[in-house]
C-alpha positions in Angstrom: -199.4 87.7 14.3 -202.0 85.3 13.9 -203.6 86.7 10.6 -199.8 86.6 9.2 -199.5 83.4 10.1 -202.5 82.3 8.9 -202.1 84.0 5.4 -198.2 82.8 5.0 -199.3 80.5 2.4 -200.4 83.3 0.1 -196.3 85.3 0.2 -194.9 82.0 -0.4 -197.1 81.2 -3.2 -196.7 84.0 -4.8 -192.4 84.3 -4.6 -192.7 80.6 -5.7 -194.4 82.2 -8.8 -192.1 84.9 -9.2 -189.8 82.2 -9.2 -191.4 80.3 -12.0 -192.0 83.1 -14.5 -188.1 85.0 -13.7 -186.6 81.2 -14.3 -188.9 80.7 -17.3 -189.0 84.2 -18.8 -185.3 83.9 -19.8 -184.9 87.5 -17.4 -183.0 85.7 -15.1 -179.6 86.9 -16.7 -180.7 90.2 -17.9 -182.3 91.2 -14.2 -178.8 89.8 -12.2 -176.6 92.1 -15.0 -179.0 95.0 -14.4 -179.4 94.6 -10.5 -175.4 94.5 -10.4 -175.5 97.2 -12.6 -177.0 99.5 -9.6 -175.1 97.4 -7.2 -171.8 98.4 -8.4 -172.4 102.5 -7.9 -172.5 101.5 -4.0 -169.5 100.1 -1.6 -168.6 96.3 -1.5 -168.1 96.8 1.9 -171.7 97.6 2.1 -172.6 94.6 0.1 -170.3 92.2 2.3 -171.8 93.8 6.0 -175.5 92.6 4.6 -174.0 89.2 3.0 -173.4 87.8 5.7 -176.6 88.6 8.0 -177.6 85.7 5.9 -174.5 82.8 6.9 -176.6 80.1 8.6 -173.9 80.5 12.1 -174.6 84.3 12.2 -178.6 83.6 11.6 -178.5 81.6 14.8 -176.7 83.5 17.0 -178.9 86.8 16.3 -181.8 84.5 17.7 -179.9 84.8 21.1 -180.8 88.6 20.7 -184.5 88.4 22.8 -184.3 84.7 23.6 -184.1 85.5 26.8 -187.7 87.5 27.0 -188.7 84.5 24.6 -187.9 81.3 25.0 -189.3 79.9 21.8 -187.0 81.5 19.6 -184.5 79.2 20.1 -186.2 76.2 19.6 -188.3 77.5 16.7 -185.1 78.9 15.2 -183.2 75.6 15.9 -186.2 73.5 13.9 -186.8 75.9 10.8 -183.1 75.8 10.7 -182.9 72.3 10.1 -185.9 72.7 7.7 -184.6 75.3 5.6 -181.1 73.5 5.9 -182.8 70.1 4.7 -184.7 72.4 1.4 -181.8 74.1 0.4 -178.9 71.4 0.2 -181.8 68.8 -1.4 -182.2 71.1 -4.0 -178.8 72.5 -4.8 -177.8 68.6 -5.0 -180.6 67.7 -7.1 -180.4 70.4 -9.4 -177.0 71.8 -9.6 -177.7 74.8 -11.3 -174.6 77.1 -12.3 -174.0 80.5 -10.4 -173.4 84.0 -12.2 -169.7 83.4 -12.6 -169.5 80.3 -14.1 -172.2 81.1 -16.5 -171.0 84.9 -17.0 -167.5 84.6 -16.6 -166.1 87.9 -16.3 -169.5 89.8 -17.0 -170.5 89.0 -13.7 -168.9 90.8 -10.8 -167.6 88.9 -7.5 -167.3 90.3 -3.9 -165.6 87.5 -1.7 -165.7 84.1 -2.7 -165.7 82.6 -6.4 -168.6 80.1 -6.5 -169.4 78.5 -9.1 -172.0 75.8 -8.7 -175.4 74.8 -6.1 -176.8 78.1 -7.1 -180.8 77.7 -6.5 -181.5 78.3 -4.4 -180.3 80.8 -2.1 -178.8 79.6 1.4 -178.2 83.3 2.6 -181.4 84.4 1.7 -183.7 81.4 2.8 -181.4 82.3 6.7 -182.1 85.8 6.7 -186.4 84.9 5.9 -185.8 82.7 8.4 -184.7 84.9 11.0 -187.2 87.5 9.8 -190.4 85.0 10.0 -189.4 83.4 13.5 -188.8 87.1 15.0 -192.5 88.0 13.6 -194.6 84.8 14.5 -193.4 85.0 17.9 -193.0 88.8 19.0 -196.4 89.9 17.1 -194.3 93.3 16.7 -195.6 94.6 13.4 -192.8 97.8 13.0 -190.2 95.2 14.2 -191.4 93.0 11.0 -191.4 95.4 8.8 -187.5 96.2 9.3 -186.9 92.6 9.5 -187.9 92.0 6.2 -186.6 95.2 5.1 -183.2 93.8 5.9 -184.1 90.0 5.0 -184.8 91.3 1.8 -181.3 93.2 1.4 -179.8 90.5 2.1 -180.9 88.6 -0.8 -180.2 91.5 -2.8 -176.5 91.6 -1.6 -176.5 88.0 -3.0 -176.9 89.3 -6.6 -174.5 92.3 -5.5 -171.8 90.0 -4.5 -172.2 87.7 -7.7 -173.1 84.6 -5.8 -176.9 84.1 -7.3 -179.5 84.8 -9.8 -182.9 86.5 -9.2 -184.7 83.2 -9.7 -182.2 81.5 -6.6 -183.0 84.7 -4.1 -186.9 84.7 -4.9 -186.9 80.7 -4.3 -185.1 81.6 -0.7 -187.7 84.1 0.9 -190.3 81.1 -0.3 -188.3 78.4 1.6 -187.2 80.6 4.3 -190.8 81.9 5.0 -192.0 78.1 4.5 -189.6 76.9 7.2 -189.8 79.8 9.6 -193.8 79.1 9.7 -192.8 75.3 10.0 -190.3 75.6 12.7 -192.5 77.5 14.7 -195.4 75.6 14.3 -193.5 72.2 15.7 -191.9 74.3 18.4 -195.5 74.9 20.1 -196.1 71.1 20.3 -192.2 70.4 21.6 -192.6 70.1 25.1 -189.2 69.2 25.9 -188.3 72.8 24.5 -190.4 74.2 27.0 -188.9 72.3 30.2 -186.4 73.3 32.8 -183.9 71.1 31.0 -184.8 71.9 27.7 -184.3 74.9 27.9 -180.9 74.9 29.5 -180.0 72.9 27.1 -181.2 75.1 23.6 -178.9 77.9 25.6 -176.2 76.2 26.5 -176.1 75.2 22.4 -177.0 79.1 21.3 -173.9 80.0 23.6 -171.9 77.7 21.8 -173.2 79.0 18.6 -172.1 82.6 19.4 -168.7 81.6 20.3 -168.1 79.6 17.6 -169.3 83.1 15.2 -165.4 84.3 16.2 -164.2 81.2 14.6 -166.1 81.8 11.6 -164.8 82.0 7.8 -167.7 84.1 6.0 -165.6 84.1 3.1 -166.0 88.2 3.4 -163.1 89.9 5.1 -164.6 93.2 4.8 -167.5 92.3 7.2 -165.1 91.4 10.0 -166.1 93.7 12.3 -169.6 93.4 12.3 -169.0 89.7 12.9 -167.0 90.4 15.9 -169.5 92.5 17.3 -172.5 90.3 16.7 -170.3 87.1 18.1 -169.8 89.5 21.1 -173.2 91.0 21.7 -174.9 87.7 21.7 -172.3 85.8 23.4 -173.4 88.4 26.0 -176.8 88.2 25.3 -176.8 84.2 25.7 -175.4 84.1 28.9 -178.4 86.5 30.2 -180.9 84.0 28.3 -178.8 81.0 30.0 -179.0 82.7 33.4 -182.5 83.1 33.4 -183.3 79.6 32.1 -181.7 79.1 36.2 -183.2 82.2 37.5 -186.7 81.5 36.4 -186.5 78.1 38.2 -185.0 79.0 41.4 
């Protein structure tokens, strides 16, 4: 995946466009009352199951889902995590841009929670680029990239479905989630702890943690329940082989 890393600049660019001319445009409203529009002929359940392959918690623990066949998934995941983590909540602070509902009111139609302000940009959909771009600069698996972010990209979309952001805040995400998927991974060659006996003990003892914690977790979208009870148990499962072979590979 050299060549895609190489030429990530060039996506990022041009979302960061999209961005500009959808924010400037004034189709901002007119694009999130027309995508919900479409949205609304389809299930919210369907809507909430996508929403939340984008929560931050449930973005880490998929990571466990080949960490054990490649051990710098975790700590590339780990570092564009805090990057994207660091954009987003800078710039829904800085800016604090109002979401559909509070700008709509009763126009705009909510699945789950009512929010109302920190709309751009994002959160959910810079995770799910996140995911997407650390899974493809590390597994080189070109099918497996496209699907990713087939799905990274619904996942933004449910974001509009569910009420919770404009166009302008999802396009802003892939950018920053693409940015810092390419960033993470980038610093996670050069972390040599990462790469020790200990380090990487360590990263899965953490991921573990992370997947139990996923049966703890609010999403704010009770219709997704059970396809967060399944991911929280098939990477809890899948941690504990990655944590067994950081041992295993050692003995």
């Amino acid at each position: 995946m050299r060549d895609a890393a190489e030429t990530s600049g060039v996506p990022i660019l041009l979302l960061l466009l999209l961005t500009a001319i959808v924010g400037a445009s004034g189709l901002n409203t007119e694009l999130f009352l027309a995508i919900q529009h479409f949205t609304a002929l389809l299930p919210d359940t369907l809507w909430a199951n996508l929403t939340i392959l984008g929560d931050a918690l449930v973005v880490l623990v998929l990571l466990n889902g080949l960490a054990w066949r490649y051990p710098l998934l975790l700590p590339a995941g780990l570092l564009a995590g805090l990057i994207a983590t660091l954009l987003t909540r800078s710039l829904k602070t800085l800016l604090e841009i109002e979401r559909p509902l509070s700008v709509l009111g009763a126009q705009a139609q909510v699945i789950g929670v009512d929010l109302q302000n920190f709309s751009f940009p994002s959160g959910h959909t810079t995770a799910a680029f996140v995911l997407a771009g650390v899974y493809a600069l590390i597994l080189q698996r070109e099918r497996l990239t496209a699907v990713l972010f087939c799905l990274a990209l619904l996942v933004g979309f449910s974001r509009i479905a569910v009420g919770a952001h404009w166009p302008m805040d999802v396009l802003a995400g892939a950018a920053f989630g693409w940015f810092s998927a390419w960033a993470g991974w980038r610093l996670a060659l050069y972390w040599r702890w990462s790469q020790s006996s200990l380090g990487q003990r360590t990263l899965a003892l953490l991921f573990l943690l992370f997947s139990l914690l996923l049966f703890l977790l609010n999403t704010g979208y009770p219709q997704a329940f059970w396809l967060q009870m399944s991911i929280a148990s098939l990477m809890t499962a899948m941690s504990l082989v990655t944590l067994w072979r950081t041992f295993h590979n050692t003995a």
